[in-house]
C-alpha positions in Angstrom: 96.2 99.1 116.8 96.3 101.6 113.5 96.2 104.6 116.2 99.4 103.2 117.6 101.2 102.8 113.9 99.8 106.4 113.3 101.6 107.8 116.6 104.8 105.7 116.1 104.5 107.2 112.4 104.1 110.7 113.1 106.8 110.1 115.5 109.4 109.3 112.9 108.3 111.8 110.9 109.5 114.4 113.4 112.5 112.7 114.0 113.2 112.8 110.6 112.1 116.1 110.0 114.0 117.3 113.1 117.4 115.0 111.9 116.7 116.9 108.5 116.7 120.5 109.4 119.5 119.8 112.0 122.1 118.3 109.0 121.1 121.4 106.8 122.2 123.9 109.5 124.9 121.9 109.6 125.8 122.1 106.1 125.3 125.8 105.8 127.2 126.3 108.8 130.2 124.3 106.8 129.4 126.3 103.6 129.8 129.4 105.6 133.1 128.6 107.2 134.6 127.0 103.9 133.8 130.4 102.2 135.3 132.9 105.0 137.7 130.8 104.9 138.7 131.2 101.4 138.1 134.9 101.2 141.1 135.1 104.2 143.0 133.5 101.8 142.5 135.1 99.2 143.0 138.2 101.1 146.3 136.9 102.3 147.4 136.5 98.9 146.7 139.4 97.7 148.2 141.5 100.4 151.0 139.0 99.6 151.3 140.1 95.8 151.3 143.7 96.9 154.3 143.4 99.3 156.2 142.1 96.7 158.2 144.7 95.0 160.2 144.1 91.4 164.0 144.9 91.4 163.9 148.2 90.1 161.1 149.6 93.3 163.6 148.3 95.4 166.5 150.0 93.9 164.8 153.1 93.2 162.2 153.0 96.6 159.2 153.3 94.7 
């Protein structure tokens, strides 16, 4: 009887170890994303800010 609680135990164990490492990945995956993801942005705007010319580099064409 205690070898079949010790085999349904280490079972779980693994499951849980395995749910575990599955939900960090996914996390890091997420992480990953969220920060390319801002960095695009942030790129955007930036590229955004230089585009943007003041009245007198329009008048003048510099």
């Amino acid at each position: 009887m205690q070898a079949s609680f010790d085999k349904q135990a280490e079972q779980m164990k693994k499951h849980i170890e395995s749910r575990d490492k599955e939900m960090m990945e996914y996390i890091r995956s997420s992480q990953k994303q969220q920060q390319q993801h801002l960095l695009e942005t942030a790129a955007a705007q930036e590229k955004g800010r230089e585009n943007k010319k003041g009245f007198f580099a329009r008048l003048f064409g510099n």
